[in-house]
C-alpha positions in Angstrom: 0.0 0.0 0.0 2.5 2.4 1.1 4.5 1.6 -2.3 1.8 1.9 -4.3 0.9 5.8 -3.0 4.8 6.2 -3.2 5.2 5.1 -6.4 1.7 7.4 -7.4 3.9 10.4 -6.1 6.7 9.7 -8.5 4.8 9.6 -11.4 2.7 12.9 -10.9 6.2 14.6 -10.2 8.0 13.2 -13.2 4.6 14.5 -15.0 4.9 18.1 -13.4 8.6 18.1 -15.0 7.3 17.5 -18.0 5.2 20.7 -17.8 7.7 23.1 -16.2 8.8 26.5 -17.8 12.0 25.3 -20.0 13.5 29.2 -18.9 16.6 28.5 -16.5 16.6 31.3 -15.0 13.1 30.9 -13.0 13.0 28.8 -10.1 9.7 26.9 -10.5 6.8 27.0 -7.7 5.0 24.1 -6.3 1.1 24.4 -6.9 -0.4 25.9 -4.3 -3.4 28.4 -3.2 -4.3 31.8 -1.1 -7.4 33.3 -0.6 -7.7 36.4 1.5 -10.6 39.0 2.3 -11.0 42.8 2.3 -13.4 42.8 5.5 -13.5 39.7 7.9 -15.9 41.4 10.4 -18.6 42.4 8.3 -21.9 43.8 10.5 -25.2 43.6 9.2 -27.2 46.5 9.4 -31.0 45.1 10.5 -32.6 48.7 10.7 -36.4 47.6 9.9 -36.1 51.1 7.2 -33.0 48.9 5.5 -32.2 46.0 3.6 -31.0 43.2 5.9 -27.8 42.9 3.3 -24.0 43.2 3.8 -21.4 42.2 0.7 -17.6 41.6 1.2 -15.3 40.7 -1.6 -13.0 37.9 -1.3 -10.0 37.1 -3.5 -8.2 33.6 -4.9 -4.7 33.6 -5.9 -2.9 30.7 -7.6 1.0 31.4 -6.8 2.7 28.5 -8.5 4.1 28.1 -12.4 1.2 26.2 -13.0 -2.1 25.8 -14.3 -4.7 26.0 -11.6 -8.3 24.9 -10.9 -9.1 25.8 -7.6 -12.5 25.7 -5.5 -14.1 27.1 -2.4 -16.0 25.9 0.2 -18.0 27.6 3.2 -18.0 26.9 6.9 -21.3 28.7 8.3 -23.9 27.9 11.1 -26.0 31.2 11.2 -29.6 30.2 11.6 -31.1 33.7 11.1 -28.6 34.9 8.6 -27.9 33.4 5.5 -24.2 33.2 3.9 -24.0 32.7 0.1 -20.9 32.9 -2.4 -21.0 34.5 -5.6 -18.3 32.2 -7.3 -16.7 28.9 -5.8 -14.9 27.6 -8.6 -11.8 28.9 -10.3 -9.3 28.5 -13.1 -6.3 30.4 -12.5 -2.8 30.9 -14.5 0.5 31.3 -12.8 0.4 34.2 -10.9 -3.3 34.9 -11.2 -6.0 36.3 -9.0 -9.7 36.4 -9.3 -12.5 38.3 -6.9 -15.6 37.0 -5.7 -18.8 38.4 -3.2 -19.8 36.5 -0.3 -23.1 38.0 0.4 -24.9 38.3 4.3 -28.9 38.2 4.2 -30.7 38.4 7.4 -34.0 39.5 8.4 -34.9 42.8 10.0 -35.1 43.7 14.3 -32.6 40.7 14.9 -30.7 41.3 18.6 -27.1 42.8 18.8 -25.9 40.3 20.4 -25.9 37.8 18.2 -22.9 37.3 16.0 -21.5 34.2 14.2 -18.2 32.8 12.6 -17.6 31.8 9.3 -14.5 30.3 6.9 -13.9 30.1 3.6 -11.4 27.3 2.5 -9.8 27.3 -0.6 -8.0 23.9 -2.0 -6.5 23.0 -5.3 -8.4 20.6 -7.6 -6.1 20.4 -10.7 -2.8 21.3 -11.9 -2.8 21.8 -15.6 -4.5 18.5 -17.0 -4.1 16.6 -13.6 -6.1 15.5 -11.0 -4.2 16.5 -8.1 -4.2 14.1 -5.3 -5.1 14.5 -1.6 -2.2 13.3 -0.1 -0.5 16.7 -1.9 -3.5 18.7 -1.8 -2.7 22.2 -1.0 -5.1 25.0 0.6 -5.7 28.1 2.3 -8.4 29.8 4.6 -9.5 32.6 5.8 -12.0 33.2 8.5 -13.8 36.1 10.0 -16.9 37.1 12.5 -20.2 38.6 11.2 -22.0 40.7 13.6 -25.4 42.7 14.4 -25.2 46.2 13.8 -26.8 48.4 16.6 -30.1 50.3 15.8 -31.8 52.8 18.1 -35.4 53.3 18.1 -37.6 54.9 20.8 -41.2 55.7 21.5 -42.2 58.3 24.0 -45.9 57.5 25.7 -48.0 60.2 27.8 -50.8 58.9 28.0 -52.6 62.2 29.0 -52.0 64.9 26.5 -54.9 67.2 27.8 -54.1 71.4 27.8 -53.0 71.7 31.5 -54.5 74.9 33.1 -52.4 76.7 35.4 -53.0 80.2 37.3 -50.0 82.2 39.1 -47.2 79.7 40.9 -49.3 76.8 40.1 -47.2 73.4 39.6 -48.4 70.6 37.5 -46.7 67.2 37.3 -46.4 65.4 33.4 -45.9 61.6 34.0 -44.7 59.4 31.0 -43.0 56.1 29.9 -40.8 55.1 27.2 -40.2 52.2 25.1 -37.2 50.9 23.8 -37.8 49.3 19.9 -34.2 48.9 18.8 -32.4 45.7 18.9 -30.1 46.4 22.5 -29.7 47.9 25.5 -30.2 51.5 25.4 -29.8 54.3 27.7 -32.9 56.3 26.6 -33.4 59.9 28.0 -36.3 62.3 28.0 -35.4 66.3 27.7 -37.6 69.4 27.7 -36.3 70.7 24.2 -37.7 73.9 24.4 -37.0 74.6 28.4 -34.6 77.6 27.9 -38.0 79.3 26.0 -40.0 78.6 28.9 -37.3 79.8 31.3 -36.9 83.1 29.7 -40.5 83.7 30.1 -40.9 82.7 34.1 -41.7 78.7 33.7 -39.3 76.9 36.4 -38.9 73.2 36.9 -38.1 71.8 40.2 -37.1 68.6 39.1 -34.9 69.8 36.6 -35.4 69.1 32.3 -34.1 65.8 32.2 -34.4 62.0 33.0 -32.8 58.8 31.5 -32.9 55.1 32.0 -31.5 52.1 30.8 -34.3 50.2 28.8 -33.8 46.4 28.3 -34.2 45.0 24.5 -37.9 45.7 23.6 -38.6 47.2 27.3 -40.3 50.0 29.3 -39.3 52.2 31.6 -40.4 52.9 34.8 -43.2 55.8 34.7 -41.1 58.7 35.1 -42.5 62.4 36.0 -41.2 66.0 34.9 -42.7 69.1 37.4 -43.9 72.3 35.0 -44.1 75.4 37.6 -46.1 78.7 36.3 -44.8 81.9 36.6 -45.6 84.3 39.0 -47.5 87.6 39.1 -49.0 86.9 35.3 -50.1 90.1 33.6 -52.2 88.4 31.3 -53.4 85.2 30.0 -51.2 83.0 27.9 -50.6 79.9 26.3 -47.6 77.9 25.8 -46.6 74.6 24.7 -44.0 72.2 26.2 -42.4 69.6 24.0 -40.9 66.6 25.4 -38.7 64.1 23.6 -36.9 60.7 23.7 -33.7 59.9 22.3 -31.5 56.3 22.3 -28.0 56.6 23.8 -27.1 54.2 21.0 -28.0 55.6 18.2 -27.2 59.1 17.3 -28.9 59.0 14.1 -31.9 57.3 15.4 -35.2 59.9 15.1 -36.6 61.4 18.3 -39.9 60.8 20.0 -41.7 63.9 20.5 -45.2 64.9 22.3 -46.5 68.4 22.8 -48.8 69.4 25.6 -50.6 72.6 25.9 -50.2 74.9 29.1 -53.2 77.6 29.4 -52.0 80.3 32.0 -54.6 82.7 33.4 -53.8 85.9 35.2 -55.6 86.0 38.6 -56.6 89.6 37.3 -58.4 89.1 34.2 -61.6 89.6 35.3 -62.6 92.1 32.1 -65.0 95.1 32.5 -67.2 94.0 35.0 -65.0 94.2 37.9 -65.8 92.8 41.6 -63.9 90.0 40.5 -66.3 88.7 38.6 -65.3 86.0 35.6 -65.4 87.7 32.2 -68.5 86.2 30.2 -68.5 85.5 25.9 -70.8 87.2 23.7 -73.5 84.6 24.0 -73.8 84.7 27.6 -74.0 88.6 27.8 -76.6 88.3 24.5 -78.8 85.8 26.5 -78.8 87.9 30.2 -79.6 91.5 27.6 -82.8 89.1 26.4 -84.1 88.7 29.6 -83.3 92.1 31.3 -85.7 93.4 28.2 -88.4 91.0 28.6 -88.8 92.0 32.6 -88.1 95.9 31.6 -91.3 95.3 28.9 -93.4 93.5 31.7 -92.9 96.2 33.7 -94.1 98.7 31.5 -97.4 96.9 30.6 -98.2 96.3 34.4 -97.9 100.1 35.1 -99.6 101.1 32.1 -102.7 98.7 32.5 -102.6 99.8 36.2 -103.5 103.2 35.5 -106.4 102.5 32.8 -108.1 100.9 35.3 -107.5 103.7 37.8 -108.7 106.2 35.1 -111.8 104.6 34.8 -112.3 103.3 38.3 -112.0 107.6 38.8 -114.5 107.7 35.6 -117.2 105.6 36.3 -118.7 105.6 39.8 -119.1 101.7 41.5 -122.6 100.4 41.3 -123.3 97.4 43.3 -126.8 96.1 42.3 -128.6 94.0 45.2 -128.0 89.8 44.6 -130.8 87.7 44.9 -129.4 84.2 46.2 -132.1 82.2 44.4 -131.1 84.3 41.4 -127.2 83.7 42.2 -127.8 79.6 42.5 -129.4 79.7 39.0 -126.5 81.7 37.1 -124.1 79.2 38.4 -125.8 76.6 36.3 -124.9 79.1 33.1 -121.9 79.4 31.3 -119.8 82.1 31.4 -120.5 85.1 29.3 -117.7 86.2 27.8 -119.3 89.2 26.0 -119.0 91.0 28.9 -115.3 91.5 29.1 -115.4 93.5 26.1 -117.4 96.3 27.6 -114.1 96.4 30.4 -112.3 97.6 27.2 -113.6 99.6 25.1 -112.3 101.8 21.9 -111.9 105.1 24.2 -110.0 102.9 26.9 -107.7 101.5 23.9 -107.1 105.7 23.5 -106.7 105.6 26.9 -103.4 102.9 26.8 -101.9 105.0 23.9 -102.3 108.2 26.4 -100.4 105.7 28.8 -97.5 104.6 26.5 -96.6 107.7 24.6 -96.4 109.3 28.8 -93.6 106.7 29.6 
């Protein structure tokens, strides 16, 4: 056995002299392989707004006086991320180099932390016509580490956004949570963007402007609070707003979470026109109390001017009481009543009369 593979080696070598440059003044080079890589710790970039992709380019070099056919195999055991090569066969010259892609696809949101291995191995198949054998098969590798790029992403929750009303030196407290949507750990903080505004017009916070947590992978924070304090002495009403926004420690590029709430200041002296203190009143309010004051002025006026026509002509007429017979009175209650007779109580020189009575007031 060990003759036979000896005797296998003699005659592939006396066939390689055979095909040897005839030039004397070139040492010949055994058949042989390298392989190298321009980045051997690629990171994917899982940004759900990106393509899951990452491309490296990898090269195969046949260093020898010979004619090469070279290929390349893969070592890879990422379940999430696949690992494909462009090219994995090659015929190569002396001295000859060609390029190929080893591509990364993964899937959006995957975690940071996980990262996997991978080796490309290069061996030579043939020299010039020749099956070259294993027991003088020559190869290279190269290996490198593919990794998770980090990816910040933050949401900002209050969950009551209602305008806050506030009067002179009144305090209100804003409480709020935040939600970590990138793919790691992030220190996530919460600022009052426009608190040197509100400064500059008498707002103070007690607290301070700022607060900032770690968040776990896909967590919440605790609820955090932020005090708002109004200005004193206000001269006048006003309205402001406050903007709060979340940002990820990890990502600088990452977009902010922003919510605005609405602060309605009122001036303990804005009581308008009426004074007393009393609270200033719309247009509708002071159109409904002007109806009513004119229907009691007009009620008025009718009861004083039908008061004195029938003092006129109580003064007129002198008061006749005519005897009652009580038989006669038991029958008339049997009758109906007689209308008629409340025109004679106003007649057409008693209508002059009310005219006399109007055009005096």
């Amino acid at each position: 056995m060990q003759f036979t593979r000896l005797l296998g080696l003699a005659v592939v070598a006396m066939m390689l002299c055979c095909v040897l440059p005839t030039s004397s003044s070139q040492t010949p080079t055994a058949p042989g392989v390298e392989i190298d890589c321009d980045e051997k710790n690629p990171e994917l970039d899982v940004h759900p707004l990106n393509d899951p992709v990452v491309e490296i380019t990898c090269t195969v070099t046949n260093p020898s006086s010979f004619q090469e056919s070279i290929s390349v195999e893969k070592e890879w055991d990422g379940l999430e991320v696949d690992m494909m090569l462009g090219e994995d066969t090659f015929d190569l010259g002396p001295e000859e180099e060609e390029d190929f892609t080893v591509t990364f696809t993964g899937q959006t949101r995957l975690s940071a932390e996980l990262s996997y291995d991978f080796t490309l191995t290069a061996t030579v198949t043939n020299v010039g016509m020749l099956d070259w054998p294993e027991a003088l098969a020559s190869n290279a590798t190269v290996s490198g580490d593919l990794s998770i790029a980090t990816f910040g992403m933050v949401d900002l929750d209050i969950s009551d956004q209602s305008t806050r009303t506030m009067a002179d030196g009144d305090e209100v407290t804003i409480s709020f949570q935040f939600q970590n949507n990138g793919n790691d750990e992030d220190k996530i903080s919460v600022t009052l963007s426009n608190a040197a505004e509100l400064e500059a017009v008498g707002f103070s916070f007690p607290g301070g402007t700022f607060v900032a947590e770690d968040v776990v992978e896909d967590g919440v924070s605790t609820v955090r609070e932020l005090v708002i304090r109004a200005p004193s002495d206000l001269a006048e009403d006003a309205r402001y707003q406050v903007i709060f926004q979340a940002e990820s420690g990890n990502d600088n590029d990452a977009p902010v979470s922003e919510v605005t709430i609405s602060v309605q200041l009122e001036a303990s002296s804005s009581a308008g026109g009426l004074g007393g203190g009393l609270e200033e009143v719309d247009k509708d309010t002071v159109v409904m109390y002007g109806s009513i004051a004119a229907a009691v002025l007009f009620g008025l006026i009718f009861i004083v001017a039908l008061a004195r026509t029938l003092r006129r002509r109580a003064n007129a007429q002198p008061v006749y009481v005519p005897p009652v017979d009580m038989e006669d009175e038991l029958e008339d209650e049997d009758d109906d009543l007689d209308l008629s007779e409340l025109d004679d109580l106003f007649s057409e020189d008693e209508d002059d009369e009310f005219d006399d009575v109007f055009a005096d007031l």
